[in-house]
N, C-alpha and C positions, 0 to 999 in steps of 0.2 A: 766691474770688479776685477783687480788684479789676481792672479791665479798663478800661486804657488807654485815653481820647477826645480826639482832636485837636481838638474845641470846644472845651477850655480851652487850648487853643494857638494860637488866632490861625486856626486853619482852615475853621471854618465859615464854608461860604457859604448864606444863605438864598434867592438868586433864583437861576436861571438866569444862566450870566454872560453878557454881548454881545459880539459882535465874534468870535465862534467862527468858526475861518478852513475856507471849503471849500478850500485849496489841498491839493493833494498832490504835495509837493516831491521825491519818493524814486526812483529808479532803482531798478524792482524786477528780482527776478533768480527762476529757476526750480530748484529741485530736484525731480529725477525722482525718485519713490515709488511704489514697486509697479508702474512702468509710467505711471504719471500724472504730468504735468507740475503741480506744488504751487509758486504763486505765493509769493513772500517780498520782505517787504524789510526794512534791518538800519539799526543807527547803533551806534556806542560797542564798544568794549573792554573782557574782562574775564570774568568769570560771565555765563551768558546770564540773559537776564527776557524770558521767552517769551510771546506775547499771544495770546490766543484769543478770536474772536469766537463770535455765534451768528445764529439763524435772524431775518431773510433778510439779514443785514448781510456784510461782509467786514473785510479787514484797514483799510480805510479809515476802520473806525469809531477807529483809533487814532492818528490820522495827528497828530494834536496833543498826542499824551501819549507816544509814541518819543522826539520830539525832545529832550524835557527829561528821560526816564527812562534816556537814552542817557550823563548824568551818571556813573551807578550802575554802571553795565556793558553788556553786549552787549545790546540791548533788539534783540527779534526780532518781527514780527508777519508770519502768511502767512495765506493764504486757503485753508479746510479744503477739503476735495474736493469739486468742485461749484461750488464759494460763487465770488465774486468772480472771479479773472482766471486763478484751479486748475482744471486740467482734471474730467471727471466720473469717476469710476470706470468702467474700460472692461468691466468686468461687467456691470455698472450692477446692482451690490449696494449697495444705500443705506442697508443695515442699519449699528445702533450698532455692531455687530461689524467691517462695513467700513468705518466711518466712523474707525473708534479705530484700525484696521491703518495708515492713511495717518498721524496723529498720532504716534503711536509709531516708525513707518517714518522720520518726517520729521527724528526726535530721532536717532534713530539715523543717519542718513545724514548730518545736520550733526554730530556727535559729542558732542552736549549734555552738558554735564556740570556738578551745581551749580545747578540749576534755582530760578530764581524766579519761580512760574508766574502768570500773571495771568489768570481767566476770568471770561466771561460767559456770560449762556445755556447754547445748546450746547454751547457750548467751555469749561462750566465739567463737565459730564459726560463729557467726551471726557477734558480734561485734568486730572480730578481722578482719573476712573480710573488713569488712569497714571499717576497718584502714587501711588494706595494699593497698586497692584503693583508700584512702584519707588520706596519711598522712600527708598532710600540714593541716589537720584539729584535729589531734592528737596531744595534748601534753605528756601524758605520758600512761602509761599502768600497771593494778593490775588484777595480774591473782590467779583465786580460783580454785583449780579442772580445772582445765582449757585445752583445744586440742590446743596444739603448734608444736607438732612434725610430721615428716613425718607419714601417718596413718600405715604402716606396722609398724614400729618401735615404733611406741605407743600401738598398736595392742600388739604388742612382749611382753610386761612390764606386759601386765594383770594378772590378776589371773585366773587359772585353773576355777574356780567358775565361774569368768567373762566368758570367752571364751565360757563356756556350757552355758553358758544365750544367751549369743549373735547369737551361733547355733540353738540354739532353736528358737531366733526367726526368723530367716531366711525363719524356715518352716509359712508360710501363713497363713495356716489353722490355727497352734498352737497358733501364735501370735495373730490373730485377733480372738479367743475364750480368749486369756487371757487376752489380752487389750481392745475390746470392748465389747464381752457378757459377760463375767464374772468382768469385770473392776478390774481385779488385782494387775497390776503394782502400780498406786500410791501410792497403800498403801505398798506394799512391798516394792518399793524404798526409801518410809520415813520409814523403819524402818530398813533398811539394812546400808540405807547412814550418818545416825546420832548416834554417841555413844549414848547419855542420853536416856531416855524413851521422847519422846515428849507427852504433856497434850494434851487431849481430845479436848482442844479450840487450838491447835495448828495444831493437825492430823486434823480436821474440816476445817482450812482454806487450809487446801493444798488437799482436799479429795474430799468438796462440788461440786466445778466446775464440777467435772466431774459424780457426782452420778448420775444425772436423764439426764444430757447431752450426750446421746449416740454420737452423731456427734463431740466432743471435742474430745473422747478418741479415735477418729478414726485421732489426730494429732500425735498420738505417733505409728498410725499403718504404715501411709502412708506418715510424715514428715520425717525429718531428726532424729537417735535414732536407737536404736539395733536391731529396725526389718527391715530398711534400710540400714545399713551397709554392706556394702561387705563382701566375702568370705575373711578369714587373714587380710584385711583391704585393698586387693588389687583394688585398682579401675577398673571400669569395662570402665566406659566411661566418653568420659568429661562433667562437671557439676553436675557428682556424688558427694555424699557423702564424699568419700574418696577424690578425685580430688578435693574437695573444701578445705580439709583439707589441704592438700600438699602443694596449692596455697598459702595457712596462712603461713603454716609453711617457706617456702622458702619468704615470703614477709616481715615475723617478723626477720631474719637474718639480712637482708638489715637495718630494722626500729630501731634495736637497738644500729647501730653505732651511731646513735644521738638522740633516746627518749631514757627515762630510765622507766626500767620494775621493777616493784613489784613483786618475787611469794610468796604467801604463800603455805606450805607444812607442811604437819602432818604426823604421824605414824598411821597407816600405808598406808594414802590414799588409792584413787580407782581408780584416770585417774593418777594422779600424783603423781607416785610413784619414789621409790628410782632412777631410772634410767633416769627416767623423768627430777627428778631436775640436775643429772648428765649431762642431755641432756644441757638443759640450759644453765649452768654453763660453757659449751664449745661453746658453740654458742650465745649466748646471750651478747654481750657487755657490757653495762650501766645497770647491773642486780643486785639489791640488793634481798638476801633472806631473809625469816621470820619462821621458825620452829614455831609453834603454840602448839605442842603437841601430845596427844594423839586424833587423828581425821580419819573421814574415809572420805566422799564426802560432804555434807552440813558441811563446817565447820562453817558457819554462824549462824548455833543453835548451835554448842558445845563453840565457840570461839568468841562470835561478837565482846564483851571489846578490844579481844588482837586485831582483825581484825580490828577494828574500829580507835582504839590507834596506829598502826602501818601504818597506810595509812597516818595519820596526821602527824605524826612525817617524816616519807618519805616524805611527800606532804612539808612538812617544809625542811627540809633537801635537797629538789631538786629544793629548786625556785631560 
């Protein structure tokens, strides 16, 4: 099956664009979930296109691609529990288990229905799970950086670089001195995961949450993320990490004889790499691709115009 590229449509962009705005213009609002206060903010009318961030960003990573997706329909982005300006789970269960209850809880409480889900990261595992347990509530699918493949074989694709981060944090001790006494991850991840330099009022909204909140940074020690990963990506047991991965992956096979997927993909990504989209491409039915550029993981700050302009024009093109 040939598979759709918005490079011969005027979309690609090769550099990082400039002028990417830190403003965040939105009046957010709270839905209570399970007990926890789940930050949100909204724009537009219609079918929801719900936005899911990952580890250590927030809903802010979208603050420039609502605006203009908000065209299409309800464009929705919150902040998963923990993250950004969402309360923590008052259990303080960080597992993928309770991480997907607040996701699901959140769809359910706003009365979602019609889903056009957009993820990254984490919140490509959170929100892809619930799709493949609900897709008569799924219309289509945009995936950024995103875990779609079996975990060994996504595992496989990493970077040498990657693999020694993700050993590293394996070890306990290493992990929870780098993630919660010393809090060094988020800021390394923002500046590993984005080409451009990001401004001082940018690295601040993705930094804050966790500077004086000892107990948030303990969601990247003991939730789902690279100091809970398996050894090679192999699962150890079920409802692991990997095992939840697997589950996605083998449920998005099935979903895409009849949704249609979105990926976007840069040079030279970090989950979604050259093999990645290769993955895809043989597996994925109803898959149009988007080449963005030169990008690494957040391509949300290098790329939101192309990101933003290419989900509309697909969002138009799939109705």
């Amino acid at each position: 099956m040939a598979h759709p590229d918005f490079r011969n449509m005027g979309m690609f962009a090769q550099k990082p664009e400039t002028n990417v705005s830190a403003d965040f213009p939105f009046t957010g609002k709270t839905q209570m979930v399970n007990g926890t206060p789940i930050y949100y903010y909204e724009q537009g009318r219609g079918d929801p296109v719900l936005f899911l961030h990952g580890i250590p960003t927030s809903s802010y990573l979208w603050r420039n691609i609502v605006p203009k997706v908000a065209s299409q329909g309800r464009a929705i982005a919150f902040d998963l529990a923990g993250y950004g300006q969402s309360g923590l789970p008052a259990d303080k269960d960080y597992s993928i288990r309770s991480q997907y209850k607040y996701v699901k809880g959140f769809i359910d409480c706003q009365h979602l229905k019609n889903i056009t889900l957009v993820v990254n990261d984490l919140g490509s595992l959170l929100g892809l799970k619930y799709a493949v347990e609900n897709p008569e509530n799924i219309k289509q699918i945009v995936f950024i950086e995103a875990a779609f493949m079996p975990t060994e074989r996504w595992y496989k694709q990493l970077t040498l670089m990657q693999k020694i981060m993700f050993k590293m944090m394996r070890n306990h001790k290493r992990a929870e001195n780098m993630i919660v006494t010393k809090n060094k991850i988020p800021a390394m991840m923002m500046k590993m995961a984005v080409v451009r330099k990001l401004s001082m009022s940018e690295m601040k909204w993705y930094l804050s949450p966790f500077e004086k909140d000892v107990e948030r940074r303990k969601l990247m020690l003991y939730g789902p993320g690279p100091a809970t990963f398996p050894k090679k990506g192999i699962s150890i047991e079920k409802g692991d990490f990997a095992d939840e991965i697997d589950k996605v992956a083998s449920g998005l096979k099935k979903m895409s004889e009849t949704k249609p997927f979105l990926l976007f993909y840069a040079s030279p990504g970090m989950i979604t790499r050259r093999p990645a989209v290769e993955y895809a491409k043989q597996n994925f039915k109803k898959l149009t691709l988007l080449n963005v550029g030169k990008g690494k993981h957040f391509l949300q700050e290098d790329h939101p115009d192309a990101i933003a302009t290419g989900i509309i024009n697909w969002m138009i093109n799939t109705k």
